[in-house]
C-alpha positions as CSV (number, residue, x, y, z in Angstrom):
1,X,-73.4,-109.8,-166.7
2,X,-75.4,-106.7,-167.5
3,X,-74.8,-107.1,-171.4
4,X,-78.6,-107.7,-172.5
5,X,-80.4,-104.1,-174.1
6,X,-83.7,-103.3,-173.0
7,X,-84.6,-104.1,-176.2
8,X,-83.8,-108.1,-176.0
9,X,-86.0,-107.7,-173.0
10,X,-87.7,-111.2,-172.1
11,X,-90.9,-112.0,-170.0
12,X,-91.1,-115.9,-169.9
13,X,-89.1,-117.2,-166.7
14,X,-85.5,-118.2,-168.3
15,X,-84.3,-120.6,-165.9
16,X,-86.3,-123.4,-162.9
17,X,-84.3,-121.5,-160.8
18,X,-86.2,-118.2,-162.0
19,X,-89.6,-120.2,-161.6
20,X,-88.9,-120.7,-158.1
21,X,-88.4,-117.3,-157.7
22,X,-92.0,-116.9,-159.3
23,X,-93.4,-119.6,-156.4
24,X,-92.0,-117.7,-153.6
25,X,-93.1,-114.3,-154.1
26,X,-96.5,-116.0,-155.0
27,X,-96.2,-117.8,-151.6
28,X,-94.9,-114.2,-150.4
29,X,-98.3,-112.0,-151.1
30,X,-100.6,-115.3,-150.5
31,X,-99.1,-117.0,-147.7
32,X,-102.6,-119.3,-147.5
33,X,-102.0,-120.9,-150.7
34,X,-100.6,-124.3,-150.0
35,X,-99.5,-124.6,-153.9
36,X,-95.9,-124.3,-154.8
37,X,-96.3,-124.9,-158.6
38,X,-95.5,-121.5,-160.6
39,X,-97.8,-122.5,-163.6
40,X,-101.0,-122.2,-160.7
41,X,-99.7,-119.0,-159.1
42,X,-103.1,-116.8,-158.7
43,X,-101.4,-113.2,-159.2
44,X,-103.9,-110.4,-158.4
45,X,-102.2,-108.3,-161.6
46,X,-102.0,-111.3,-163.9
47,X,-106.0,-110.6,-164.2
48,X,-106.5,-114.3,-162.8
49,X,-104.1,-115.8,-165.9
50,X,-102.5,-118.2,-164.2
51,X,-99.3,-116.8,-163.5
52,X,-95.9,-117.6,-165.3
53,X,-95.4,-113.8,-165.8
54,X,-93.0,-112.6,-163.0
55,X,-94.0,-109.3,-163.9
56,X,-97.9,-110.0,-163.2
57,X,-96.7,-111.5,-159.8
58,X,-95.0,-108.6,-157.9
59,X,-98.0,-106.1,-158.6
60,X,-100.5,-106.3,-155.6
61,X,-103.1,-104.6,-157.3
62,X,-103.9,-103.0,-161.2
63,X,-102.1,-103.5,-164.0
64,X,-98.4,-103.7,-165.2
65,X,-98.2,-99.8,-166.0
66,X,-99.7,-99.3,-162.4
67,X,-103.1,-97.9,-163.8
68,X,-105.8,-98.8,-160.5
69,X,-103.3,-99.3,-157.8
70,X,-103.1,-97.8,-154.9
71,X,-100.4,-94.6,-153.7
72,X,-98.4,-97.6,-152.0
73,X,-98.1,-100.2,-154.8
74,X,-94.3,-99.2,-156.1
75,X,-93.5,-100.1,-151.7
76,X,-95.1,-102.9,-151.6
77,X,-93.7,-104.6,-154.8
78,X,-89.8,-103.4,-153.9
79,X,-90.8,-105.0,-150.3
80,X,-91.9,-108.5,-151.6
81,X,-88.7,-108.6,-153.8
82,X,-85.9,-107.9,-151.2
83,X,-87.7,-110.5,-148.8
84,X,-87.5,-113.0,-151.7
85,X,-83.9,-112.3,-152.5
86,X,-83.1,-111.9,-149.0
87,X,-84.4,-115.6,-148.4
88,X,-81.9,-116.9,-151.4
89,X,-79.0,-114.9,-149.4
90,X,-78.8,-112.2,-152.7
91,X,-77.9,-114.1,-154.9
92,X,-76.0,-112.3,-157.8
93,X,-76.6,-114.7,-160.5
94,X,-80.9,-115.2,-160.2
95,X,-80.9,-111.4,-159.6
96,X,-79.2,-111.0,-162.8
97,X,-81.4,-113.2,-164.0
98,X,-84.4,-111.4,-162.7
99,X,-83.3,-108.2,-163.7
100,X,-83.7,-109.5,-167.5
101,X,-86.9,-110.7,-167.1
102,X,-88.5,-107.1,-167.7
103,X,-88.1,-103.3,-167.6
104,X,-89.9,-103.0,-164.5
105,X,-87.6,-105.3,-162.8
106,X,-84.2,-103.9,-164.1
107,X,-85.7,-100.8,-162.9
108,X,-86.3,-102.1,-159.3
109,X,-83.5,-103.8,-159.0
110,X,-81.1,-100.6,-160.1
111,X,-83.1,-98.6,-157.5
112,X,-83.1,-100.8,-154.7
113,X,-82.1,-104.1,-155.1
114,X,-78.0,-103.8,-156.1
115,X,-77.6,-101.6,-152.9
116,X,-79.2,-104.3,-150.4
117,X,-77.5,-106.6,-152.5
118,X,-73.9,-104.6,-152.0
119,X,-74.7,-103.7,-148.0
120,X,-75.6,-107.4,-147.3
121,X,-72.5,-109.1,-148.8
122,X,-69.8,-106.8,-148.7
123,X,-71.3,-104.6,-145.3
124,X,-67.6,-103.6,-143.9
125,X,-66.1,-102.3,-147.5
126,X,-69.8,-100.2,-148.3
127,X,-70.3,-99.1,-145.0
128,X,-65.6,-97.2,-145.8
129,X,-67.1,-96.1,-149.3
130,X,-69.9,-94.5,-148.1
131,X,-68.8,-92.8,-145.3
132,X,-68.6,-89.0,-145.2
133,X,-71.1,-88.6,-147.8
134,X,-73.5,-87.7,-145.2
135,X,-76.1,-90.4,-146.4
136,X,-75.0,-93.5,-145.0
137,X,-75.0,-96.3,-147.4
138,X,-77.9,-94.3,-149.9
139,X,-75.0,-92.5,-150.5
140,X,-74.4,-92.0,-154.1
141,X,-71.7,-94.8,-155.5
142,X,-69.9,-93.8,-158.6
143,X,-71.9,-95.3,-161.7
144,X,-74.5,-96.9,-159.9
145,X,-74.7,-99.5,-156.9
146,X,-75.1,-102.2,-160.1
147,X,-71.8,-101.0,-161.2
148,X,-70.8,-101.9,-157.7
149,X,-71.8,-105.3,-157.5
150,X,-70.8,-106.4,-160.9
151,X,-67.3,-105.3,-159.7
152,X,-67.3,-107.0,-156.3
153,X,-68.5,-110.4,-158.2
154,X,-67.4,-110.0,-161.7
155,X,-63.8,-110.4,-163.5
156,X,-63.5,-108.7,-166.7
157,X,-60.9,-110.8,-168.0
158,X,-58.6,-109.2,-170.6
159,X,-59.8,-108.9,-174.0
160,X,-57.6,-107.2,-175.5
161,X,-53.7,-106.0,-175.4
162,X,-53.4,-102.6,-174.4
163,X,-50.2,-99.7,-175.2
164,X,-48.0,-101.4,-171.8
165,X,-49.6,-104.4,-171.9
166,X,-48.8,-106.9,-174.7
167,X,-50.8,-110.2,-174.6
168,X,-48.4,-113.3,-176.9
169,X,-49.7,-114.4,-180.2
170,X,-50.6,-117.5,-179.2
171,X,-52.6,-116.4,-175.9
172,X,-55.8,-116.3,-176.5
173,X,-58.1,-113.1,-175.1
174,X,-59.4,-114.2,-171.7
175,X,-63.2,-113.4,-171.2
176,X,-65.0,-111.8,-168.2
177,X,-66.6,-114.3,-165.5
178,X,-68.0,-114.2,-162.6
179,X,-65.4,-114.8,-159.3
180,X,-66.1,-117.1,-157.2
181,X,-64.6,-115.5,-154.1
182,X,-62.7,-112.2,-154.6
183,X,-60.7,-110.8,-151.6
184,X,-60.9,-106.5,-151.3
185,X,-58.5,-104.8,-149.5
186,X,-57.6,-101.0,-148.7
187,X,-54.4,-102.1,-147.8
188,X,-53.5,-103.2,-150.8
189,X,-55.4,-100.4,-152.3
190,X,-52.6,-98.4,-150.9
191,X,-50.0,-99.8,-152.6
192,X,-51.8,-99.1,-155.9
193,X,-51.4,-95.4,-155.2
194,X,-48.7,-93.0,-154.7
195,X,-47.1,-91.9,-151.9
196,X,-48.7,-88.2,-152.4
197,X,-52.3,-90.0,-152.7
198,X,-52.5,-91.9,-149.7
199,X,-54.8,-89.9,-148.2
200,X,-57.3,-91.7,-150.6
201,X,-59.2,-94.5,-149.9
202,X,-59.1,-97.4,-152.4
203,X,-60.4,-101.2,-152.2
204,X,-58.3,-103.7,-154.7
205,X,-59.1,-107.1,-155.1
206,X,-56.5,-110.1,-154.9
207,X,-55.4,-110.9,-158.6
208,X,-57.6,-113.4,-160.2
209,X,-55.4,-116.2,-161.3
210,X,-55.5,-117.3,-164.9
211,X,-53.6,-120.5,-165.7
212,X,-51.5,-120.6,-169.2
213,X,-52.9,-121.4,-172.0
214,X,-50.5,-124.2,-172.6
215,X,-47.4,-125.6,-171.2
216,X,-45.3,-123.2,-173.3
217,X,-46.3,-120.2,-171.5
218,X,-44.1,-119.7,-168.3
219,X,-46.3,-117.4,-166.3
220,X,-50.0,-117.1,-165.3
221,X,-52.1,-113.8,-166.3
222,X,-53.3,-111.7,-162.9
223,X,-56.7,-109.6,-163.1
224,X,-57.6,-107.1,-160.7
225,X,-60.3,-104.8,-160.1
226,X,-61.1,-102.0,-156.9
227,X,-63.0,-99.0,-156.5
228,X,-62.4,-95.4,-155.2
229,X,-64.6,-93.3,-152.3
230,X,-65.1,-90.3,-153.2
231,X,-63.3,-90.0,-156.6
232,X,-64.7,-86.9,-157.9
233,X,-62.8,-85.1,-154.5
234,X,-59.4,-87.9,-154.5
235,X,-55.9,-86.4,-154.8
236,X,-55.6,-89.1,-157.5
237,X,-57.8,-87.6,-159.9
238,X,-56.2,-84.5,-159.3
239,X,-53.1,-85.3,-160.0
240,X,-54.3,-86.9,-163.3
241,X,-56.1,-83.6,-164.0
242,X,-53.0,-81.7,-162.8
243,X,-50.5,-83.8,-165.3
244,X,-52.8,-83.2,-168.4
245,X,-53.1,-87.0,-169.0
246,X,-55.3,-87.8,-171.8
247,X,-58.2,-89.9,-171.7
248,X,-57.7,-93.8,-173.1
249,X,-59.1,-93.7,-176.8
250,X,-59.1,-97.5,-177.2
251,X,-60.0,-98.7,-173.2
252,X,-63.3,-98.1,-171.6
253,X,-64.1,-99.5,-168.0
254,X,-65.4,-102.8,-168.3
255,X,-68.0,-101.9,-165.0
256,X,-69.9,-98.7,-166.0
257,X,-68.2,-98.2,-169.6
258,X,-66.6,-94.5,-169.0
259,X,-63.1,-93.4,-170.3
260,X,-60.5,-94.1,-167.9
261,X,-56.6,-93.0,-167.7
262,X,-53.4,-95.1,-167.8
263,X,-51.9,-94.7,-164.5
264,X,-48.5,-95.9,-166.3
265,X,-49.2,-93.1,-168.9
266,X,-49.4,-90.9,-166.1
267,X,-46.6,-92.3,-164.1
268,X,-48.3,-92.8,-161.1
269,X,-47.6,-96.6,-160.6
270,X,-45.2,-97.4,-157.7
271,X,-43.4,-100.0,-156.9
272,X,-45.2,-101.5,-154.1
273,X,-47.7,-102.1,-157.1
274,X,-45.9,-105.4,-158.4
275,X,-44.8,-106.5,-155.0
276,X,-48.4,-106.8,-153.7
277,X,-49.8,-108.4,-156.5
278,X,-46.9,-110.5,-157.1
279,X,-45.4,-110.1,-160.2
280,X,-42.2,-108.6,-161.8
281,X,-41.2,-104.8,-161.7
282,X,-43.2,-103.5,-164.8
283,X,-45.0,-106.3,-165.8
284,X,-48.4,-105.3,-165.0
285,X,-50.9,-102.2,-165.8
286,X,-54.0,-100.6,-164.7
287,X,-56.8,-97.8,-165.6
288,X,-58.9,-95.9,-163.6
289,X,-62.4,-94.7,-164.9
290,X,-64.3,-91.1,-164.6
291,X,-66.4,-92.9,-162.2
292,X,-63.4,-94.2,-159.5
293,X,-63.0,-97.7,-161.1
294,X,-60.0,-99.3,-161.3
295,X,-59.4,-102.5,-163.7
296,X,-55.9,-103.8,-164.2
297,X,-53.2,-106.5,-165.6
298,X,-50.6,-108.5,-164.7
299,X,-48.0,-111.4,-164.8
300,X,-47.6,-113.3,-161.9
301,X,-44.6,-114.7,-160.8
302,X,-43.7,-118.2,-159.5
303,X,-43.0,-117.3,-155.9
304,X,-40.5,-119.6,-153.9
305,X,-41.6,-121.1,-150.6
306,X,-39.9,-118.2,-148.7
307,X,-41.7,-115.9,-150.7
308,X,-45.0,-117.2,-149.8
309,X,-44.3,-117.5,-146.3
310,X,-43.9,-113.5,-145.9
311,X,-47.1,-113.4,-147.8
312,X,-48.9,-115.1,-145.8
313,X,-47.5,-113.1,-142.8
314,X,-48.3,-110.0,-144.4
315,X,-52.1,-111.2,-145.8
316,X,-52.1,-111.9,-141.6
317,X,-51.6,-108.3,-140.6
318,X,-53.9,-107.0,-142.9
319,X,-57.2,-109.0,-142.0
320,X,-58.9,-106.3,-140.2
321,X,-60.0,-103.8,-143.4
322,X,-60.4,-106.7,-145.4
323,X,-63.5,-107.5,-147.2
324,X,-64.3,-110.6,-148.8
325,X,-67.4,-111.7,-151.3
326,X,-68.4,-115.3,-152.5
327,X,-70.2,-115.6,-155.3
C-alpha cells in the first residue's frame, strides 16, 4: 500500500472519495461557506484558483513551499488534517490515498498522521509497544509508525517459496491485501518465541486464511504478521546475534523492506508455534526483520469439531491482551 515513489507523485484528487476529503477540510478552515462542491473550494493558498488542488487547500496562508506564512502554518495544517481524518474514523485506505496525492502530504502523514492513525485504532497494543521507552506513544516504533499501520491492516501474502517453505507448482503466488479484521495477540506472540525469550514482548496476528486454489489442494495457506517492543534490546535478537545466523539473501520484510533472519535457520521455532496457528508440526515458517518485524507462513490444518472447541476455550482466556483492528 505504500508502493508508489515520490516520483509517480500525483496532484489531481484520484478518487470522489479523495474529493470529499478536499470539501471537508475546505469546510474545515471556512466553516461560513455553505458550499460543499470541491471544484468551488476558495483555498487561501490556491491564490483564489478554485481549488481541486488538495495541496493548495491545507495551507492557511502563502504558498505551497511555505514562502509568506506565518511561524505557525506547518501547526495549523497537521491540525486541519487529523480533524478531517478523525471525522472519517482514520481511515487507512483514503489516508493512503491522501498520502499519494503529494510530497507535502506523505510527509505529514509519516510525521503525524500514521501515529494518530495507530493510537486511535489499535490504542491497547501501541499504548504495550511503547511503554518503557519513556515517551509515551511518540515513542520511536521500529521503521516508522507507517510501517506500523501497514502491518496492523495489511497482509503481505506469499510471493514467493522460500528455503523451508515450498509453495506446489500449481499454486499460484498469493499477493498482499489489505485485512479486513486482523486479531493481535501477545499471547500468541508467546508461543512464537522460545522458552529463553519469553521475557520479550511480541504481538502476532491470527493467520489470514487463504482458500486453495482448486479442489485438488487439500489444505489452505495461513499468513501471519506481528511486531516486537523494543527489538534492538530483545533476548531474541540476541540470541540470533549470539548463534551467528546469517541474514536472508533472498527475503526482505514486506513492511519496512530490511533483511530479516529465518527463525527455522536459527532453530528458534517451538512447538507451541504450529499448535497456535493451527497447522502440522513443521509445516509453517517465519522471519524476523532488523526492525522487530515478523512475517510468516503456514498450512492450516482441517481441525475436527473437538479441536475447535478447545480453541475456542483457549481464544476465551486470552481476550484481555488482545487487540483487534478492522479495516
Amino acid at each position: 500500500m505504500y508502493r508508489r515513489s515520490a516520483d509517480q507523485t500525483d496532484r489531481r484528487p484520484t478518487s470522489i472519495r479523495l474529493q470529499q476529503l478536499q470539501a471537508m477540510i475546505d469546510h474545515t478552515r471556512n466553516p461560513d461557506s455553505t458550499c460543499g462542491d470541491p471544484s468551488c473550494s476558495t483555498a487561501a493558498g490556491a491564490g483564489g484558483s478554485g481549488g481541486g488542488n488538495a495541496v493548495g487547500a491545507v495551507i492557511p496562508r502563502g504558498g505551497s513551499r511555505g514562502g509568506g506564512g506565518d511561524e505557525n502554518t506547518g501547526l495549523q495544517d497537521e491540525r486541519v488534517l487529523m480533524l478531517v481524518f478523525r471525522s472519517l474514523n482514520w481511515d487507512p485506505h483514503l489516508l493512503c490515498i491522501a498520502a499519494c496525492v503529494s510530497r507535502r502530504l506523505r510527509a505529514v502523514a509519516n510525521r503525524v498522521l500514521w501515529r494518530e492513525l495507530c493510537i486511535s485504532r489499535a490504542p491497547r497494543m501501541v499504548s504495550a509497544l511503547t511503554a518503557g521507552g519513556g515517551g509515551g506513544a511518540a515513542t520511536r516504533i521500529g521503521g516508522g509508525w507507517h510501517t506500523l499501520a501497514k502491518l496492523l491492516f495489511f497482509c503481505c501474502g506469499c510471493a514467493a517459496p522460500t528455503r523451508f517453505f515450498p509453495l506446489p507448482e500449481r499454486r499460484p503466488p498469493i499477493p498482499g491485501h489489505f485485512a479486513p479484521v486482523s486479531r493481535f495477540s501477545k499471547t500468541s506472540g508467546r508461543s512464537f518465541l522460545p522458552r529463553r525469550c519469553w521475557g520479550d514482548l511480541l504481538y502476532v496476528s491470527d493467520p489470514c486464511e487463504h482458500p486453495a486454489a482448486s479442489p485438488s489442494d487439500a489444505v489452505d495457506l495461513g499468513a501471519y504478521r506481528g511486531v516486537f517492543r523494543g527489538f534492538m534490546r530483545s533476548r531474541t535478537r540476541a540470541c540470533l546475534i549470539g548463534r551467528q545466523v546469517e541474514l536472508e539473501s533472498r527475503v526482505r520484510c514486506p513492511y519496512c523492506g530490511a533483511r530479516v533472519w529465518s527463525m527455522t535457520t536459527a532453530g528458534l521455532v517451538p512447538r507451541s508455534a504450529s499448535r497456535r496457528v493451527g497447522s502440522h508440526e513443521g509445516d509453517l515458517e517465519y522471519f524476523v526483520c532488523v526492525n522487530g518485524h515478523l512475517h510468516g507462513f503456514c498450512w492450516l490444518a482441517h481441525l475436527s469439531s473437538t479441536d475447535d472447541d478447545d480453541d475456542d476455550d483457549h481464544d476465551d482466556r486470552d481476550d484481555d491482551d488482545d487487540g483487534h483492528v478492522a479495516c
